[in-house]
C-alpha positions in Angstrom: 79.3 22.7 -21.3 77.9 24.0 -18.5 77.0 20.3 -16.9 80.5 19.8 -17.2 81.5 22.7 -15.4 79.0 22.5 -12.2 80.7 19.1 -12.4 83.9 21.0 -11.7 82.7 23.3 -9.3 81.2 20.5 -6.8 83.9 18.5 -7.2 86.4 21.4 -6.5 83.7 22.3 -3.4 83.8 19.0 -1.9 87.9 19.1 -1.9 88.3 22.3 -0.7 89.6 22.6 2.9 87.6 24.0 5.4 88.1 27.4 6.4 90.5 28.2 9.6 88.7 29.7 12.6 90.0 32.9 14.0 92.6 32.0 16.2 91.3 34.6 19.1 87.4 34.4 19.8 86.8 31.0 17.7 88.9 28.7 19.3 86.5 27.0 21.6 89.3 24.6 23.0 91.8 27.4 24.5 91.5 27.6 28.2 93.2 30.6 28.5 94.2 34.0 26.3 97.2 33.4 25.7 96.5 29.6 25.2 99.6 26.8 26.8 102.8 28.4 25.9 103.9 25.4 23.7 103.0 22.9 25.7 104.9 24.6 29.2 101.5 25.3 30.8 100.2 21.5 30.4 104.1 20.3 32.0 103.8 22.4 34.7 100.1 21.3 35.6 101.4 17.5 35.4 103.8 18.5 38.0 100.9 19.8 40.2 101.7 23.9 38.9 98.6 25.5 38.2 98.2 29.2 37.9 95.9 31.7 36.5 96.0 35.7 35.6 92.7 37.4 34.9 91.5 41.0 34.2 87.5 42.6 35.0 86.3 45.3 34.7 82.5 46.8 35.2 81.6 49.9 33.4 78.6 51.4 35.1 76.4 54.8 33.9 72.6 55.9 35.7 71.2 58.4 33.0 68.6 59.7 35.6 67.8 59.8 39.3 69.5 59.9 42.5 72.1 62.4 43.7 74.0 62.6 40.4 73.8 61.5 37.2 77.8 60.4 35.8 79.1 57.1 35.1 81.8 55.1 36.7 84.0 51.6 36.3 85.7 49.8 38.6 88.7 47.3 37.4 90.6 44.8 38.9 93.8 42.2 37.9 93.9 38.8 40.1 96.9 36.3 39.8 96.8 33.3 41.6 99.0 29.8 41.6 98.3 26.5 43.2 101.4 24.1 43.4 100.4 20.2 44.5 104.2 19.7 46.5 102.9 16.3 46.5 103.4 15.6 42.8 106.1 18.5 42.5 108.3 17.2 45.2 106.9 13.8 46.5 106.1 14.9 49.5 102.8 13.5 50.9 99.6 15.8 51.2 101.5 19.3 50.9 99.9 21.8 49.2 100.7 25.5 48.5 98.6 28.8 47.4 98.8 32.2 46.4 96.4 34.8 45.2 97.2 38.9 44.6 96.0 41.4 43.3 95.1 45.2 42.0 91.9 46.9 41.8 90.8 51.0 41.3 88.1 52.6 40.1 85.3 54.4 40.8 81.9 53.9 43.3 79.1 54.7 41.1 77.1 53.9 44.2 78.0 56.4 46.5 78.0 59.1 43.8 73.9 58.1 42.9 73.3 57.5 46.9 72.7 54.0 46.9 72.0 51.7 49.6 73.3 48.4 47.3 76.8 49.2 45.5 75.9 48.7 41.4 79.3 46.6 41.1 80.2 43.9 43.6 83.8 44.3 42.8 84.0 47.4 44.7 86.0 47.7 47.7 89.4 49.5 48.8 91.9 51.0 46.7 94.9 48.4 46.9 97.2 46.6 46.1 98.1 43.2 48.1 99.1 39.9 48.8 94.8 38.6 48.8 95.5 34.9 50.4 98.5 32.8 51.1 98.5 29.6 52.7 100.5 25.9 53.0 98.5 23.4 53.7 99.3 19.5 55.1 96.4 17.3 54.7 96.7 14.2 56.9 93.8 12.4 55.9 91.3 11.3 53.5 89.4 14.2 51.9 86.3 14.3 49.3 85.7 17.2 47.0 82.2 17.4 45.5 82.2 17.3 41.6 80.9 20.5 39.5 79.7 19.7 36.2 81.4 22.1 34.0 79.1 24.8 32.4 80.4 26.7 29.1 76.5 27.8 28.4 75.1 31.5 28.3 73.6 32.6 31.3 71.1 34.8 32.0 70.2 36.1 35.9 67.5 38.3 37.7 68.5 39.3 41.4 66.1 41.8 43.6 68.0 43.2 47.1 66.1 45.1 49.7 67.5 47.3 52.2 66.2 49.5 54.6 67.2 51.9 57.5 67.1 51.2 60.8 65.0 53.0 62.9 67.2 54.5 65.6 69.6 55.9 62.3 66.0 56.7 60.6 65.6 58.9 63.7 68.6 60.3 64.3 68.6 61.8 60.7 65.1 63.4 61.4 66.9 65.2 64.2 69.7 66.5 62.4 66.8 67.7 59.3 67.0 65.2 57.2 63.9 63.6 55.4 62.2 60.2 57.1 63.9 57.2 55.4 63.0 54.6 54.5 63.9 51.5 52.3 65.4 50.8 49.1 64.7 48.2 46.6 67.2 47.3 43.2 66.5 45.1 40.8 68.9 43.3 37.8 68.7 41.8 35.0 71.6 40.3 33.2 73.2 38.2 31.0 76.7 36.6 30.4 78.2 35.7 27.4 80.8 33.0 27.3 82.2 33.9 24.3 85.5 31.5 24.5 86.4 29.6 27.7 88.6 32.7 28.2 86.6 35.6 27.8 83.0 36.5 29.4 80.9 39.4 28.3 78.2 40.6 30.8 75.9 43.2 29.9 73.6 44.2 33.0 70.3 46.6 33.5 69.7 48.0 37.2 66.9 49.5 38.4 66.3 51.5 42.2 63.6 52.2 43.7 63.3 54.2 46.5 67.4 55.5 46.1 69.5 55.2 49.9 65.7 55.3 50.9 65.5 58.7 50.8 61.6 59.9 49.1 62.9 62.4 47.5 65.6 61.7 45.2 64.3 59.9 41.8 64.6 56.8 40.5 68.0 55.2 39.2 68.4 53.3 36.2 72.2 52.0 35.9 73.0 50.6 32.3 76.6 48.7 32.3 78.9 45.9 31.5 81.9 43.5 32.5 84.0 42.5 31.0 86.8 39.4 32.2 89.8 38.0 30.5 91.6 34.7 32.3 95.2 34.9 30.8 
């Protein structure tokens, strides 16, 4: 009896289908979030219509040192669209581009007193038209291949700055203590978790902060986050 039924069970086990990935983080073979629209996306690429929408974000905290400890993020949304007139239209060489964009948030570096900004997506306030362009090639051109990379990364960086002298001095004049230099150090590591989705968490460290000797070390704990739609 029970031969016969571990008979049954394997031979029900090697029938059985195999189980259905999760169609949001498991599907290794969507490009984008909200995947090809049926089909319409792949068209419009064969026409030469490419285009892409993607969200970041970095969320930033330093639990000790400098001139304040608080936390901060800074977010942005990018659109951008490439159409190849040369396959759209037939017309030889003619390429167009666009690129906009939003981004707000807030600058964690100027709040610690940071010489090096903790996000490198900080900038102005805005909204805007980023690039637009139209573009007539004439001639032969050769684009350099990049082998594609879906792997983990993981990425150290080190960035030194220091105050000029004459700025060094001036601040003495006006009271303020003798600066120096600062020095930052990361550590990070991004997850690729679908073709579509990155998750980056990231340790800072600063030594010497806005290279002023007084103020205490920084340690800034964060992460991004980006979404290509």
């Amino acid at each position: 009896m029970f031969a016969l039924l571990a008979r049954s069970v394997s031979a029900q086990a090697e029938i059985a289908p195999p189980d259905l990935p999760l169609p949001l983080f498991h599907s290794q073979s969507r490009q984008y979030l909200l995947g090809d629209w049926k089909g319409k996306r792949s068209a419009l690429a064969e026409k030469g219509v490419t285009f892409d929408f993607f969200y970041i974000s970095d969320m930033l905290a330093n639990p000790s040192g400098g001139l304040e400890q608080t936390q901060g993020g800074w977010e942005r949304i990018r659109g951008t669209i490439d159409i190849n007139v040369d396959r759209l239209m037939q017309w030889q060489g003619l390429r167009f581009h666009a690129t906009g964009l939003w981004q707000s948030g807030v600058n964690l570096g100027g709040k610690v007193g940071t010489l090096a900004s903790p996000s490198d997506l900080v900038s102005a306030h805005t909204t805007r038209l980023d690039s637009f362009w139209l573009e007539q090639n004439l001639g032969t051109r050769f684009n350099a291949p990049f082998a594609r990379r879906n792997k983990d990364r993981v990425a150290c960086a080190f960035v030194y700055s220091k105050i000029s002298d004459p700025f060094r001095d001036f601040g003495e004049l006006l009271g303020a203590p003798r600066l120096g230099s600062e020095k930052a150090f990361e550590l990070n590591y991004s997850l690729q978790v679908t073709p579509y989705f990155l998750l980056q968490p990231v340790f800072q460290y600063y030594v010497g902060v806005g290279g002023n000797p007084t103020l205490s070390n920084a340690p800034v704990l964060g992460f991004r986050t980006k979404v290509t739609f």
